[in-house]
C-alpha positions in Angstrom: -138.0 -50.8 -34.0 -138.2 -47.9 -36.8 -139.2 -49.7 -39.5 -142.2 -51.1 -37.9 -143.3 -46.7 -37.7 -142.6 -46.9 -41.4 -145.1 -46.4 -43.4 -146.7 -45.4 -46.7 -148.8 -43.1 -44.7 -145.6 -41.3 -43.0 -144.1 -41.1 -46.6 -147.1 -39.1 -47.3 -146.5 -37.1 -44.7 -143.3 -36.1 -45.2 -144.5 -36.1 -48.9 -147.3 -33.3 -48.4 -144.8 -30.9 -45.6 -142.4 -30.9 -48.4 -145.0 -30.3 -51.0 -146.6 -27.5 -48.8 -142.7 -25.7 -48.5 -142.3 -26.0 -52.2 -145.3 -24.4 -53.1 -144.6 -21.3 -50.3 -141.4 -20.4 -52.5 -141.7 -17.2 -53.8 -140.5 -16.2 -57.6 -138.1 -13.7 -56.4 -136.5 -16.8 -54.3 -135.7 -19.4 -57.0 -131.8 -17.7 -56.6 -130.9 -18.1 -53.2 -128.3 -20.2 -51.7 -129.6 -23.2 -49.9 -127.6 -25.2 -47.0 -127.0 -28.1 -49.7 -124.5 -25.9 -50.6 -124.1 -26.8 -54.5 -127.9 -26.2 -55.5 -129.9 -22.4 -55.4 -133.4 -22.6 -54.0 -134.6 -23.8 -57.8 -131.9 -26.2 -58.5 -132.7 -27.9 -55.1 -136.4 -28.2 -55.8 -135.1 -29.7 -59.3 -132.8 -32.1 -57.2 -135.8 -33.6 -55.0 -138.2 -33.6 -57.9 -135.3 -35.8 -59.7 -134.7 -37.8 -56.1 -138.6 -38.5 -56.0 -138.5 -40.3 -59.4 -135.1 -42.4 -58.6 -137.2 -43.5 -55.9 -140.4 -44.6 -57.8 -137.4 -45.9 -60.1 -136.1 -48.0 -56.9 -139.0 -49.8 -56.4 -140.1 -50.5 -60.1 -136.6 -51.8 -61.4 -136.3 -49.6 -63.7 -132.9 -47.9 -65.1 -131.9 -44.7 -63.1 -131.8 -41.3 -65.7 -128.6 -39.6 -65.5 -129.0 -36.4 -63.2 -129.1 -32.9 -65.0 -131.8 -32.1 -67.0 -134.4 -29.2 -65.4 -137.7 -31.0 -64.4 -139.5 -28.3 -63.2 -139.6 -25.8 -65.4 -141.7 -22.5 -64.6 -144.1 -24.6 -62.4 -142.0 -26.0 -59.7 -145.4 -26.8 -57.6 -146.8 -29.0 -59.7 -143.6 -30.8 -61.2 -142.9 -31.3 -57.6 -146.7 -32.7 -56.8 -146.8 -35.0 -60.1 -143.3 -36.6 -58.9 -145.0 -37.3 -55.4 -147.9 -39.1 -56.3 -146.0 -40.8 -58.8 -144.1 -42.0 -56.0 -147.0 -42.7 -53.6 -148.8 -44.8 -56.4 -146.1 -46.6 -56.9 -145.6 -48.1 -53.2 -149.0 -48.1 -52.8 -149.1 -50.7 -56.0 -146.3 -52.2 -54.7 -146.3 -52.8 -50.7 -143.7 -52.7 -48.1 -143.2 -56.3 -47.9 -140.4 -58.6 -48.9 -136.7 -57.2 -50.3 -135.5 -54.4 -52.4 -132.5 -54.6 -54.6 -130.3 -51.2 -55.0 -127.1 -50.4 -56.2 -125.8 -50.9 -52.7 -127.4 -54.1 -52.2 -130.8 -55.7 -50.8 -132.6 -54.2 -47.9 -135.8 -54.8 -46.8 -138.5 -52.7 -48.6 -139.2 -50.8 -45.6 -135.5 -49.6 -45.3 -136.8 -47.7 -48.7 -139.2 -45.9 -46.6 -137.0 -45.1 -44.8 -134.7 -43.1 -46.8 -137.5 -41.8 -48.8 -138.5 -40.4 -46.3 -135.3 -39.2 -44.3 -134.4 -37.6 -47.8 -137.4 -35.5 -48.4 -137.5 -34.5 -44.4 -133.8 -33.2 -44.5 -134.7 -31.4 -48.4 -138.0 -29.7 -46.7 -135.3 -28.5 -44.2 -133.0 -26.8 -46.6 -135.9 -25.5 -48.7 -137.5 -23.9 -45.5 -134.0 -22.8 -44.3 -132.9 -21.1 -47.3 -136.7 -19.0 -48.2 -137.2 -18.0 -44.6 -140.3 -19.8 -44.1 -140.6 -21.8 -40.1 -139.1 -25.7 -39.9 -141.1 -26.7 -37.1 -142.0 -29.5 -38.6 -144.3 -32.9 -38.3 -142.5 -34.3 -35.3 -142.5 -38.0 -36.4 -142.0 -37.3 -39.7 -138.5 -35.9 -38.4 -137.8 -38.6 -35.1 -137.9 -41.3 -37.7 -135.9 -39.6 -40.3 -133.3 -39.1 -37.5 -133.4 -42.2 -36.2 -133.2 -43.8 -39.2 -130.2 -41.9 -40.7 -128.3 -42.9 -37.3 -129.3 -46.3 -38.1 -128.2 -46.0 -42.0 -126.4 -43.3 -42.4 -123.2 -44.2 -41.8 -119.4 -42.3 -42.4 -118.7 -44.5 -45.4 -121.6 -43.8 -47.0 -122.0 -40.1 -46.9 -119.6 -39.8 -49.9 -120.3 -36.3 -51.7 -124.0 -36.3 -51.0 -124.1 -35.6 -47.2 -121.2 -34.0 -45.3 -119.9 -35.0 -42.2 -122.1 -35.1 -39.4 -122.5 -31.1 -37.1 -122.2 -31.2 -33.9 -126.1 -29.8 -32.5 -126.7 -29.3 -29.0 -129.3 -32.1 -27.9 -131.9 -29.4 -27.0 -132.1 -28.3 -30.7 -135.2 -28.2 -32.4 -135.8 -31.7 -33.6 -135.4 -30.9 -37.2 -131.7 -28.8 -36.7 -130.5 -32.2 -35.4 -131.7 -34.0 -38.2 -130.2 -31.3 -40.8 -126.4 -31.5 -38.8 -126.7 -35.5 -39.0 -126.7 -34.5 -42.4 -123.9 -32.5 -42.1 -125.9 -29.4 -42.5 -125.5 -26.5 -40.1 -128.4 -25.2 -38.9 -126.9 -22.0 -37.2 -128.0 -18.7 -38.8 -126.5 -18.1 -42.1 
């Protein structure tokens, strides 16, 4: 069962491969387009930076900040490293036992893991996508973010955030499958 693989220590994972993409970004790249069609390379990195503290606000209870503001500033790096361990404190205080509440309902804490995960795998994706840099990636990082997006992510729920699912031949890298479940397309653009 996935969320018996799901762990803080994953999280971390996909945590520091995102982390290491973010800092490879060059200056000359904070303008380019980015498969998540409606953010440039810096407005992406703002996006995840903004996702990781929703997340930390997921598990505290706290009230979710409006979207918007820039959170990263000149030093995308470290706003992006300070929003992680924020993050990995946070479950690490808190534990992946018992129930979360969200706006869609109550899941089971690990479920959270889940998407925190699955979220920052697909992000590292687009980031590495759009400033040339390689996406062969942690591979269990990416078969659980995969399986659990086909477990989770389902048509009603992709709304504006994730497009309908591209079709991806099943002998695609492991992380091009995960970016078409997310209704990326991970053909040369």
């Amino acid at each position: 069962m996935v969320s018996d693989r799901l762990t803080i220590d994953l999280l971390q994972r996909a945590l520091d491969q995102t982390g290491g993409l973010v800092s490879d970004i060059k200056p000359d790249q904070a303008l380019l387009p980015t498969p998540c069609t409606e953010f440039d390379v810096h407005a992406l990195v703002n996006h995840v930076v903004y996702d990781l503290r929703i997340f930390k606000t997921m598990l505290t209870g706290g009230e979710r900040e409006p979207p918007g503001p820039d959170l990263i500033g000149d030093d995308r790096s470290a706003a992006y490293r300070a929003a992680a361990q924020d993050l990995l404190s946070t479950w690490r205080a808190r534990g992946t036992e018992g129930m979360l509440k969200t706006r869609m309902g109550e899941f089971p804490v690990k479920w959270a893991i889940g998407q925190h995960v699955s979220d920052i795998a697909v992000h590292g994706w687009d980031i590495a996508r759009s400033t040339g840099q390689q996406t062969d990636f942690d591979p269990e990082v990416g078969e659980l973010a995969l399986e659990w997006a086909r477990d989770n992510l389902k048509p009603q729920l992709r709304g504006q955030a994730f497009g309908a699912e591209v079709s991806v031949a099943l002998d695609a890298p492991l992380y091009d499958r995960l970016a078409g479940f997310f209704g990326r397309d991970p053909r040369p653009w």
